[in-house]
C-alpha positions in Angstrom: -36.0 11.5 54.9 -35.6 14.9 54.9 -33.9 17.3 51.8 -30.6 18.0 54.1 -30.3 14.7 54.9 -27.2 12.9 53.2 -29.0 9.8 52.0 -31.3 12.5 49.4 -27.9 13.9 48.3 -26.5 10.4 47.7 -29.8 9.7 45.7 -29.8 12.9 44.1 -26.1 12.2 42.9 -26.4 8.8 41.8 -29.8 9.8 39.6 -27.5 12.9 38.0 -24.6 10.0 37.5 -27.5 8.1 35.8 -28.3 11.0 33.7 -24.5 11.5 32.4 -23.7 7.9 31.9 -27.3 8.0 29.5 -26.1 11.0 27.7 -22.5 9.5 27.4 -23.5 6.5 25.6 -26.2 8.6 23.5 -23.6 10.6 21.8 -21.4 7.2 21.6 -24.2 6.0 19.2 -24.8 8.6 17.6 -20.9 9.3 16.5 -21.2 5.8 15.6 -24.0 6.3 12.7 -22.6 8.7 10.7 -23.3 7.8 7.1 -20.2 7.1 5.7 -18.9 4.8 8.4 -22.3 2.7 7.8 -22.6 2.3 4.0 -21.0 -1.5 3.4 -18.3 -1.7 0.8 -16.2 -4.5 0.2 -12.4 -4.7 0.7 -10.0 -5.3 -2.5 -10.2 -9.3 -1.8 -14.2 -9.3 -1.2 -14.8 -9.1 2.1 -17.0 -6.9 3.4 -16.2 -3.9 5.6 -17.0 -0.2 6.4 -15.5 3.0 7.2 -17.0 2.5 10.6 -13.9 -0.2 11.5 -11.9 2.9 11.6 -13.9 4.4 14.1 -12.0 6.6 16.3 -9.4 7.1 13.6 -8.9 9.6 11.2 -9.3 8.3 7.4 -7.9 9.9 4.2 -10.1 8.1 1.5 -9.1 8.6 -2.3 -9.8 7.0 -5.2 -6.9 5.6 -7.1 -5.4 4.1 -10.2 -2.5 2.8 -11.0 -2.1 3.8 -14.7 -2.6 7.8 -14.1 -0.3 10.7 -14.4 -1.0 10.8 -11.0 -0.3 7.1 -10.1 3.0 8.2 -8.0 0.7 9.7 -5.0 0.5 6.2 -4.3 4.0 7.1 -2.3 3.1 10.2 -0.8 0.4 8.5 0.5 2.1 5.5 1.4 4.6 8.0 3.5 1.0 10.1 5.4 0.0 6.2 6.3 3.2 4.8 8.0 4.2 8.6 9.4 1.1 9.0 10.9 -0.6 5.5 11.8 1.1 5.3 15.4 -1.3 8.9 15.8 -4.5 7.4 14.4 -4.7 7.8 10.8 -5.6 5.3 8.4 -5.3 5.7 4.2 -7.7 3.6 2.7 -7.3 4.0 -1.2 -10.4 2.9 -3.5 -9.7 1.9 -7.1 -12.1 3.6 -10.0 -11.8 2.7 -13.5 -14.3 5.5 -14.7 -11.2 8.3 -15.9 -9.7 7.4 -19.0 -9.8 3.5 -17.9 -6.6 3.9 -15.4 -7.2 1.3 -13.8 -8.1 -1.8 -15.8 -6.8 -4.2 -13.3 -7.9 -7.2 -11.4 -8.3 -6.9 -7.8 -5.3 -9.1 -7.6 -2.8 -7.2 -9.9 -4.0 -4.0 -8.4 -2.4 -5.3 -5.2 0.6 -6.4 -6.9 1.2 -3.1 -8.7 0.5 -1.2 -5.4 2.7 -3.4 -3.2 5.4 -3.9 -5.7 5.7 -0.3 -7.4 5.0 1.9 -4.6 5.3 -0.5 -1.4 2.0 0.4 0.0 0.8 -1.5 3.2 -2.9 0.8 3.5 -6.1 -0.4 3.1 -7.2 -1.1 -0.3 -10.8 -1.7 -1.0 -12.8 -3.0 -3.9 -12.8 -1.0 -7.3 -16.0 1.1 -7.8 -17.6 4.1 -9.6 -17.0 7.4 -7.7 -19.8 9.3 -10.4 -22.7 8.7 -12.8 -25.7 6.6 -11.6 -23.7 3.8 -10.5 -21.8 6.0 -8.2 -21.4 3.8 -4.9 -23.4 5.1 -1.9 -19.8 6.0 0.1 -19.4 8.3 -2.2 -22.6 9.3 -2.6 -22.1 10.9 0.8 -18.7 11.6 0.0 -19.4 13.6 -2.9 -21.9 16.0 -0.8 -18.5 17.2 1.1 -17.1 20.8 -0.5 -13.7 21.7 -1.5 -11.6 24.6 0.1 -13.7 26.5 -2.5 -17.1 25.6 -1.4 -17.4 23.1 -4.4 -19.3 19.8 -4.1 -19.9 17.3 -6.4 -18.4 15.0 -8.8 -14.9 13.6 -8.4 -12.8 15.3 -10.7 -10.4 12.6 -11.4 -8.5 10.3 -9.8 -6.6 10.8 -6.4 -9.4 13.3 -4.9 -9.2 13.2 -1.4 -11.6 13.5 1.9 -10.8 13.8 4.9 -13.2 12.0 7.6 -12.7 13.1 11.5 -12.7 9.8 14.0 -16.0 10.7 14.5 -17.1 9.9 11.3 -17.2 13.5 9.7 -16.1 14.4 6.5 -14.0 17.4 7.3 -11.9 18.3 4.4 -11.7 17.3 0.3 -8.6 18.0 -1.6 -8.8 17.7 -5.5 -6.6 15.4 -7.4 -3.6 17.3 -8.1 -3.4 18.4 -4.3 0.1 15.9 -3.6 -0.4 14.0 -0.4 2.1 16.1 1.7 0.9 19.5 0.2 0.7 21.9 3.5 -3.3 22.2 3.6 -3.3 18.4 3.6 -1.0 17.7 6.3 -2.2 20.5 8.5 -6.0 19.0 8.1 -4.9 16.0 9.1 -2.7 17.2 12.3 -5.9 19.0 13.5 -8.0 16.1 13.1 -5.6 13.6 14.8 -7.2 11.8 17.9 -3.4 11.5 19.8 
C-alpha cells in the first residue's frame, strides 16, 4: 500500500478513533476518583454509600441539626432540592452533634424531625464529626475547600455549605448563616448545573 492510497487513510482514521475513544474513557476515570466522591460514608439508616452515586450531579452537602438557630434552613434547602432536582442537583444534609450538642438525636428521630417539621425528601446520611481528630475523611477533603474569602478550614457551625461540581469538584463553600436561596448560592449552583 501506498500513503495515497484510501486503505492507509482508513487505517490512519481508525488508529486516531482508537486514540480518542482511549483518551475519552481516561478522563471518564479520572472524573470518577475525585476524593470526595470515593471516601465511604454511611447513609442515615446504615447503609453504605458515597458522594460518587451522585456522579454527574451537582451536590450541596451541609451539615445539619435539628435543634439550631439555624434548624429552619432545613426548608430552604428542602425548596433548592425539589426546584432544582429535574436539573441535576441533589442536597444531601449530614447531621453533626459537635456545636452546642444540636443534634442529640437518633438516626431514627432525626428523620422524623426532618420529614415531619420541615418536609424534607433529600438525602440524609449518617451523623458524624465535621472537626477535631475524629473529623470524617469527607470532610477532611471538604474542609481543604476556601470560602468566598479564601478561608479554609474548620466548619464554623452548623449548616456550612459546599458546593461539589458533577465532576466531583468542590467548587464553592458558603458559611452557616449564608440562607439556602441567598444570591451567591443560587447563582453557584445555576453555573454548575449539568442541564
Amino acid at each position: 500500500m501506498r500513503p495515497g492510497d484510501s486503505t492507509s487513510g482508513t487505517q490512519s482514521f481508525l488508529s486516531a478513533q482508537g486514540l480518542l475513544n482511549a483518551h475519552v474513557l481516561w478522563a471518564t476515570l479520572v472524573r470518577m476518583t475525585t476524593p470526595v466522591q470515593n471516601i465511604s460514608i454511611n447513609t442515615l439508616g446504615g447503609t453504605p454509600t458515597s458522594l460518587g452515586e451522585y456522579d454527574g450531579r451537582a451536590v450541596l452537602v451541609v451539615n445539619v441539626a435539628s435543634k439550631c438557630g439555624l434548624t429552619p434552613q432545613y426548608g430552604g434547602l428542602e425548596k433548592l432540592a425539589t426546584d432544582y432536582a429535574d436539573r441535576g442537583l441533589t442536597v444531601v444534609g449530614i447531621p453533626c452533634n459537635q456545636f452546642m450538642g444540636q443534634e442529640p438525636g437518633t438516626a431514627e428521630e432525626i428523620e422524623t424531625f426532618c420529614s415531619t417539621s420541615y418536609g424534607v425528601t433529600f438525602p440524609l446520611l449518617e451523623k458524624i464529626e465535621v472537626n477535631g481528630e475524629n473529623r470524617h475523611p469527607l470532610y477532611g477533603e471538604l474542609t481543604k475547600a476556601e470560602d468566598g474569602e479564601g478561608a479554609a478550614g474548620d466548619i464554623q457551625w452548623n449548616f456550612e455549605k459546599f458546593l461539589v461540581a458533577p465532576d466531583g469538584t468542590v467548587v464553592n463553600r458558603f458559611r452557616p448563616r449564608t440562607e439556602p436561596d441567598a444570591p451567591e448560592v443560587v447563582a453557584a449552583i445555576e453555573a454548575v448545573l449539568p442541564r
